[in-house]
mmCIF file of the N, C-alpha and C atoms, coordinates in Angstrom:
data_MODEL
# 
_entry.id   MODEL 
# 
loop_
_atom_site.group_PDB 
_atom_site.id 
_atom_site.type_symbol 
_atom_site.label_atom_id 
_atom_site.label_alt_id 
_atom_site.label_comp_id 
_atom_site.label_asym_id 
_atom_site.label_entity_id 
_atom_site.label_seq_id 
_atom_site.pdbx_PDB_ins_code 
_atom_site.Cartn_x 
_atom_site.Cartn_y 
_atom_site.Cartn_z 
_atom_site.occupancy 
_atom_site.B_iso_or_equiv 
_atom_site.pdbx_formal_charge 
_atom_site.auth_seq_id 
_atom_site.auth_comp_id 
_atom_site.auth_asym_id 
_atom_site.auth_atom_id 
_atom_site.pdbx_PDB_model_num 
ATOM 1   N N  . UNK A 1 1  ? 65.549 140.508 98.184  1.00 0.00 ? 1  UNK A N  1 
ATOM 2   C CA . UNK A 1 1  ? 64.740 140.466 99.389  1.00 0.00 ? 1  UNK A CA 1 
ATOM 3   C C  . UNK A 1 1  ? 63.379 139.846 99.077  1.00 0.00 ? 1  UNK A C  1 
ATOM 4   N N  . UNK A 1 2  ? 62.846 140.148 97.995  1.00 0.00 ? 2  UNK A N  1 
ATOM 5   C CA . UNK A 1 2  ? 61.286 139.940 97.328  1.00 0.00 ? 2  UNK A CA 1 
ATOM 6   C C  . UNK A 1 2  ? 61.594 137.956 97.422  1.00 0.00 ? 2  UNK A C  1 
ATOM 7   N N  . UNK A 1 3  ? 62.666 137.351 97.120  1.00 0.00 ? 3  UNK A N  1 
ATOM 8   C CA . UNK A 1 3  ? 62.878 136.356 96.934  1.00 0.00 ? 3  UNK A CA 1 
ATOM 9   C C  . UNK A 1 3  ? 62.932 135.556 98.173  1.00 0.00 ? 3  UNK A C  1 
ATOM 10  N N  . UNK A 1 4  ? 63.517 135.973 99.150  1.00 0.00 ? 4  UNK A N  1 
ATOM 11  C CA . UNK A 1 4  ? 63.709 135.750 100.730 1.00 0.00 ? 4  UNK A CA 1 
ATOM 12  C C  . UNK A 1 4  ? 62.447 135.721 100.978 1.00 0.00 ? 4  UNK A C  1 
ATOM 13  N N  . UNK A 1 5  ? 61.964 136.943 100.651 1.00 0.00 ? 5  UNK A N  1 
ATOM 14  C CA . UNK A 1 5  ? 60.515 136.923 101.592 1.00 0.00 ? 5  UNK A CA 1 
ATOM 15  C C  . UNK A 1 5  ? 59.409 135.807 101.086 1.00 0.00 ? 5  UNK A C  1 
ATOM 16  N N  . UNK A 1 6  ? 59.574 135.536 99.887  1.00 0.00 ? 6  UNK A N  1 
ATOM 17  C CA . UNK A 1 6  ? 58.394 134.615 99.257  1.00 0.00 ? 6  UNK A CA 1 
ATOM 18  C C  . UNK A 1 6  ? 58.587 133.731 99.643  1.00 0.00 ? 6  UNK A C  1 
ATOM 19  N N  . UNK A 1 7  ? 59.952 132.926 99.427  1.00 0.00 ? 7  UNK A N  1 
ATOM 20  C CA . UNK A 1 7  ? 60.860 131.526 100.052 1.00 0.00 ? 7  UNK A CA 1 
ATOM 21  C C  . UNK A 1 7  ? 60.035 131.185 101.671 1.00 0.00 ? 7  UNK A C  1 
ATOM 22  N N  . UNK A 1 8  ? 60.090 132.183 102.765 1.00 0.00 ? 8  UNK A N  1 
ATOM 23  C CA . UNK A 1 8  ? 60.102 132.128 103.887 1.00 0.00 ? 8  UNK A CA 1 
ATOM 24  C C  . UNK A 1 8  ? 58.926 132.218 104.349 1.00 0.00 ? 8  UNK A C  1 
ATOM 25  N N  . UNK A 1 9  ? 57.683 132.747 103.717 1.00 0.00 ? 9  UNK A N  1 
ATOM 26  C CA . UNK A 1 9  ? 56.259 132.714 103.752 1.00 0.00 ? 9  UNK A CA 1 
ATOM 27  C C  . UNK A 1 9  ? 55.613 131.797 102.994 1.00 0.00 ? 9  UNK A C  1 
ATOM 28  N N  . UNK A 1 10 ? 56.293 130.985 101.648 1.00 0.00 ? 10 UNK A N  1 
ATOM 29  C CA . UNK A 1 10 ? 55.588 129.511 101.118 1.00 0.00 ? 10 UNK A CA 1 
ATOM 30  C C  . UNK A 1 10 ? 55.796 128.655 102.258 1.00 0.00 ? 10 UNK A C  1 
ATOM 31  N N  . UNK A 1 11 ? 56.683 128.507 103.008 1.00 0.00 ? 11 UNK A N  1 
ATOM 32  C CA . UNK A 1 11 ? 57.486 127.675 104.041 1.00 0.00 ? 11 UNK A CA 1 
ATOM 33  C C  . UNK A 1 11 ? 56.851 127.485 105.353 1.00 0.00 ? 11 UNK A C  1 
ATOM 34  N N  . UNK A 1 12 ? 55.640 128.586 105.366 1.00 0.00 ? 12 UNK A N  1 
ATOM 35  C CA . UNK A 1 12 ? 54.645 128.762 106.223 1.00 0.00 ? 12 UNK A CA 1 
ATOM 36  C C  . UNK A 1 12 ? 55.502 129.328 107.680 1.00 0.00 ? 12 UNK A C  1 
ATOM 37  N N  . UNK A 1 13 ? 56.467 130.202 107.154 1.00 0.00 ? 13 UNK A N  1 
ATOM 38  C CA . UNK A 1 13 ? 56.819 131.414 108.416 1.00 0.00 ? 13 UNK A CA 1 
ATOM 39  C C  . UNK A 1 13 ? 55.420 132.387 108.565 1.00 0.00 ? 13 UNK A C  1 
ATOM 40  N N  . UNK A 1 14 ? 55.460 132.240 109.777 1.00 0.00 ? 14 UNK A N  1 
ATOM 41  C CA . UNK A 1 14 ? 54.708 133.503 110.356 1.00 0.00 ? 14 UNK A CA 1 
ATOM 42  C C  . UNK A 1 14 ? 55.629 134.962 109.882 1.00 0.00 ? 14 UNK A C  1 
ATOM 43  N N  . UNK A 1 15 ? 54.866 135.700 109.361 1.00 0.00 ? 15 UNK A N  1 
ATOM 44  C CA . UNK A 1 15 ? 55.167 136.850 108.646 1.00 0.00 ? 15 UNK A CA 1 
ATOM 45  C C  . UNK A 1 15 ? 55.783 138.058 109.997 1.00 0.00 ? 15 UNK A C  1 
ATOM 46  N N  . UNK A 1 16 ? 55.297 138.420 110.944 1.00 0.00 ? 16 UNK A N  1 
ATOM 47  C CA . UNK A 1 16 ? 55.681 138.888 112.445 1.00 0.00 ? 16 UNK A CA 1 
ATOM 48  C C  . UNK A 1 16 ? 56.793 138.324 112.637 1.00 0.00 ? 16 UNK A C  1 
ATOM 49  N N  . UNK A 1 17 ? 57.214 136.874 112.616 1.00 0.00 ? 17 UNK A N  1 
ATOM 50  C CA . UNK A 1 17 ? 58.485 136.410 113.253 1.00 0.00 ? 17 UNK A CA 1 
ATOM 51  C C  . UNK A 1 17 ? 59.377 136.308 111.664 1.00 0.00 ? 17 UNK A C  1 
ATOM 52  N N  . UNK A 1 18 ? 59.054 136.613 110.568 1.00 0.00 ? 18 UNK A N  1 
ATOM 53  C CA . UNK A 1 18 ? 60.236 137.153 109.387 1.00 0.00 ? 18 UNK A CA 1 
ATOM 54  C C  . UNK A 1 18 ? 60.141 138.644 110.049 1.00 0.00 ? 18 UNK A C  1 
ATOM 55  N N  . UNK A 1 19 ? 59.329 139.299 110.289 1.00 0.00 ? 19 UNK A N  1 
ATOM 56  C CA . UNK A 1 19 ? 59.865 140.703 109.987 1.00 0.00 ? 19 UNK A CA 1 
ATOM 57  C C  . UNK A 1 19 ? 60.939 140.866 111.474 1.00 0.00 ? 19 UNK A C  1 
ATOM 58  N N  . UNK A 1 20 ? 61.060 140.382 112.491 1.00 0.00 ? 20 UNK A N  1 
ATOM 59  C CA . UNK A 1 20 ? 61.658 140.554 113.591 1.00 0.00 ? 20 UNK A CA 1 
ATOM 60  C C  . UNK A 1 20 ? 63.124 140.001 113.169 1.00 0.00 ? 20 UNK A C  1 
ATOM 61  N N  . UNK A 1 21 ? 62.936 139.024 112.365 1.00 0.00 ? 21 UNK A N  1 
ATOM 62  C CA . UNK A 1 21 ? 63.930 138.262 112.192 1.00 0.00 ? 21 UNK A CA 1 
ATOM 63  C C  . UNK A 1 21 ? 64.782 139.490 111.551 1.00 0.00 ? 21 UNK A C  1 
ATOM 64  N N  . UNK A 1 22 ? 64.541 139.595 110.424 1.00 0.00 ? 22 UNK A N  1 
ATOM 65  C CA . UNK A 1 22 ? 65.062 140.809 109.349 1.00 0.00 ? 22 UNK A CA 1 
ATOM 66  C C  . UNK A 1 22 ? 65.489 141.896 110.194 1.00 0.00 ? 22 UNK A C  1 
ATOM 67  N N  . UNK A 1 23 ? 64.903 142.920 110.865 1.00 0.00 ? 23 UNK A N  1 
ATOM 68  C CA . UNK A 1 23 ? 65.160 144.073 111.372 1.00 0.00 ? 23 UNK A CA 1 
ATOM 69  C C  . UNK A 1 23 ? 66.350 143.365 112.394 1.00 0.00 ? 23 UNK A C  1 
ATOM 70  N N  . UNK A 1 24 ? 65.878 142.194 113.120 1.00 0.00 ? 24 UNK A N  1 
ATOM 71  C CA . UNK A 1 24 ? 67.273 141.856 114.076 1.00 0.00 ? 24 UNK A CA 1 
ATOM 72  C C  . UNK A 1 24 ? 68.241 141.840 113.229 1.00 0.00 ? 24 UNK A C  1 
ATOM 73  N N  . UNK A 1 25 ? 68.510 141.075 112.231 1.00 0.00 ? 25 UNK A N  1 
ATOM 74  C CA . UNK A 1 25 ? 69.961 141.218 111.363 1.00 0.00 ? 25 UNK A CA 1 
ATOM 75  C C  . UNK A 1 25 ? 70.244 142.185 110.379 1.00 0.00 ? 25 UNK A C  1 
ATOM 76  N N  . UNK A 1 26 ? 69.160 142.794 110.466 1.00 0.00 ? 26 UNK A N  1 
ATOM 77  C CA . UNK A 1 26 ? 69.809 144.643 109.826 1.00 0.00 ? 26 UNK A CA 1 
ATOM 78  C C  . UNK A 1 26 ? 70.687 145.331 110.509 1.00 0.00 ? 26 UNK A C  1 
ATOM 79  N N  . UNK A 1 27 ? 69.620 145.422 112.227 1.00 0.00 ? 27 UNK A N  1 
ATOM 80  C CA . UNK A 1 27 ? 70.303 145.860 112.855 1.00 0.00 ? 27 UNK A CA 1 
ATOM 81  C C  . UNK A 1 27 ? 71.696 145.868 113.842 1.00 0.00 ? 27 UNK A C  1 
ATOM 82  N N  . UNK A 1 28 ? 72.199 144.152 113.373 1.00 0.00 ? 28 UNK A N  1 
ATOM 83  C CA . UNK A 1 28 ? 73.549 143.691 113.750 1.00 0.00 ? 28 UNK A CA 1 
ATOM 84  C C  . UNK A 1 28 ? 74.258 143.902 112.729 1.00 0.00 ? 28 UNK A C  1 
ATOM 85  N N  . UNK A 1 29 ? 73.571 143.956 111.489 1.00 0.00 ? 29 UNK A N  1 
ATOM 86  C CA . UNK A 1 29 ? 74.837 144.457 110.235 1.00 0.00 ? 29 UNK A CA 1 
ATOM 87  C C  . UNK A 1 29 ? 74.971 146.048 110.382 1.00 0.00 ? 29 UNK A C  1 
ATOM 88  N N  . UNK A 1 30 ? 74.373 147.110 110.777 1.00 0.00 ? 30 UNK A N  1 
ATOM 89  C CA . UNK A 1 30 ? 74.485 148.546 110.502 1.00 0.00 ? 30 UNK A CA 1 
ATOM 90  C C  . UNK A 1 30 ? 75.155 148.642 112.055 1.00 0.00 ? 30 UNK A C  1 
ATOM 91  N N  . UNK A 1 31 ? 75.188 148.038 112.833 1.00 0.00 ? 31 UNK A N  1 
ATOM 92  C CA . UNK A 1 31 ? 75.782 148.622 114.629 1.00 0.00 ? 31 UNK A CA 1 
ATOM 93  C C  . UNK A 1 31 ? 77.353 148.725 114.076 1.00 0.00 ? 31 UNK A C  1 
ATOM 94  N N  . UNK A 1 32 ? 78.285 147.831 113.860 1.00 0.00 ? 32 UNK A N  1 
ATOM 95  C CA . UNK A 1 32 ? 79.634 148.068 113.493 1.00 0.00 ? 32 UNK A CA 1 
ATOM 96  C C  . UNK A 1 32 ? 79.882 149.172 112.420 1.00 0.00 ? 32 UNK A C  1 
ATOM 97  N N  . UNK A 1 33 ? 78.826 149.492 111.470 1.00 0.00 ? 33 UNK A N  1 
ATOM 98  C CA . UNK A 1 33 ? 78.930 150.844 110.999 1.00 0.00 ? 33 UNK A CA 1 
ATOM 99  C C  . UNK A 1 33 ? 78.774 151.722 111.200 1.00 0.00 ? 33 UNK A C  1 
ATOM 100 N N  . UNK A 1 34 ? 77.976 152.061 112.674 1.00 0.00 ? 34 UNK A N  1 
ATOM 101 C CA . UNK A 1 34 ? 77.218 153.215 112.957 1.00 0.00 ? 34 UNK A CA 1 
ATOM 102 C C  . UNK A 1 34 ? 78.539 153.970 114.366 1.00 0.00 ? 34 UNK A C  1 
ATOM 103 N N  . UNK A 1 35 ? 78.856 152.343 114.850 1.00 0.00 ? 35 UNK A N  1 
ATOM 104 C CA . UNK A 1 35 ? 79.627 153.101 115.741 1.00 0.00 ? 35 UNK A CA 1 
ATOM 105 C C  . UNK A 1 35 ? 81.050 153.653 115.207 1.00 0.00 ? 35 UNK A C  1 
ATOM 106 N N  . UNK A 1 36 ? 81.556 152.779 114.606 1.00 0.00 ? 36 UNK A N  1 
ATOM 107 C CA . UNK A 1 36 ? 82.836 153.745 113.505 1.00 0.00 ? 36 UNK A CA 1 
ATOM 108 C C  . UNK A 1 36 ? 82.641 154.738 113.166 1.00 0.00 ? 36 UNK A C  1 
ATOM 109 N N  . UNK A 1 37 ? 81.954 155.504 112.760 1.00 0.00 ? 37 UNK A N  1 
ATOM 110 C CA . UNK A 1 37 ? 81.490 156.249 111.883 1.00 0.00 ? 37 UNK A CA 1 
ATOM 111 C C  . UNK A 1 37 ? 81.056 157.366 112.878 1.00 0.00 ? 37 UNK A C  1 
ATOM 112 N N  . UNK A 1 38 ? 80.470 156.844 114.644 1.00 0.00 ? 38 UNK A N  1 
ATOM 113 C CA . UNK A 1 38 ? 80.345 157.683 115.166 1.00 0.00 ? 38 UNK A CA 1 
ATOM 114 C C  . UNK A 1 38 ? 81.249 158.184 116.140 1.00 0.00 ? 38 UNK A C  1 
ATOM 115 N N  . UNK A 1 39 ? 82.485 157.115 115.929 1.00 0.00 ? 39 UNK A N  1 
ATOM 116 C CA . UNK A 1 39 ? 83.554 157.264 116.840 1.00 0.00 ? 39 UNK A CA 1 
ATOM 117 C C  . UNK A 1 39 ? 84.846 158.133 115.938 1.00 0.00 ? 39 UNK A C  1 
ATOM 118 N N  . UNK A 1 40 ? 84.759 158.444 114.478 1.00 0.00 ? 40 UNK A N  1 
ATOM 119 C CA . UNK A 1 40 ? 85.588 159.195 113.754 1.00 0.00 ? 40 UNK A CA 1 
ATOM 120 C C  . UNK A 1 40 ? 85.144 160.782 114.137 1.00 0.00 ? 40 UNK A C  1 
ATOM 121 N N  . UNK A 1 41 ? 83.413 161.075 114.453 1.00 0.00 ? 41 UNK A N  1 
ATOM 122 C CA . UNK A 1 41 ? 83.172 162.566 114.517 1.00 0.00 ? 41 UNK A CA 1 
ATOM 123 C C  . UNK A 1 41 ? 83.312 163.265 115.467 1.00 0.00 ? 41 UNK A C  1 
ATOM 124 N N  . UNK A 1 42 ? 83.559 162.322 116.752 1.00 0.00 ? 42 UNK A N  1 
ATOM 125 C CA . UNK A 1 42 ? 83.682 162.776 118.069 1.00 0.00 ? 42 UNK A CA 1 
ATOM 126 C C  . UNK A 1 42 ? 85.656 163.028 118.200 1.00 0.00 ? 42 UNK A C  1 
# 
């Protein structure tokens, strides 16, 4: 990640639009886990 982030801020990303970026594709990688996982306890 330390590597991503340096890459993407020499590159002159605005640091606000990496961090939005990131949390958006965290949070499309953890949704297909969260709902499995919440559809086994119910």
């Amino acid at each position: 990640m330390f590597v991503v982030n340096k890459a993407a801020l020499d590159h002159r990303m605005n640091s606000f639009v990496f961090i939005f970026y990131r949390q958006a594709a965290t949070s499309l990688f953890l949704l297909p886990i969260v709902v499995l996982l919440e559809r086994k306890l119910i």
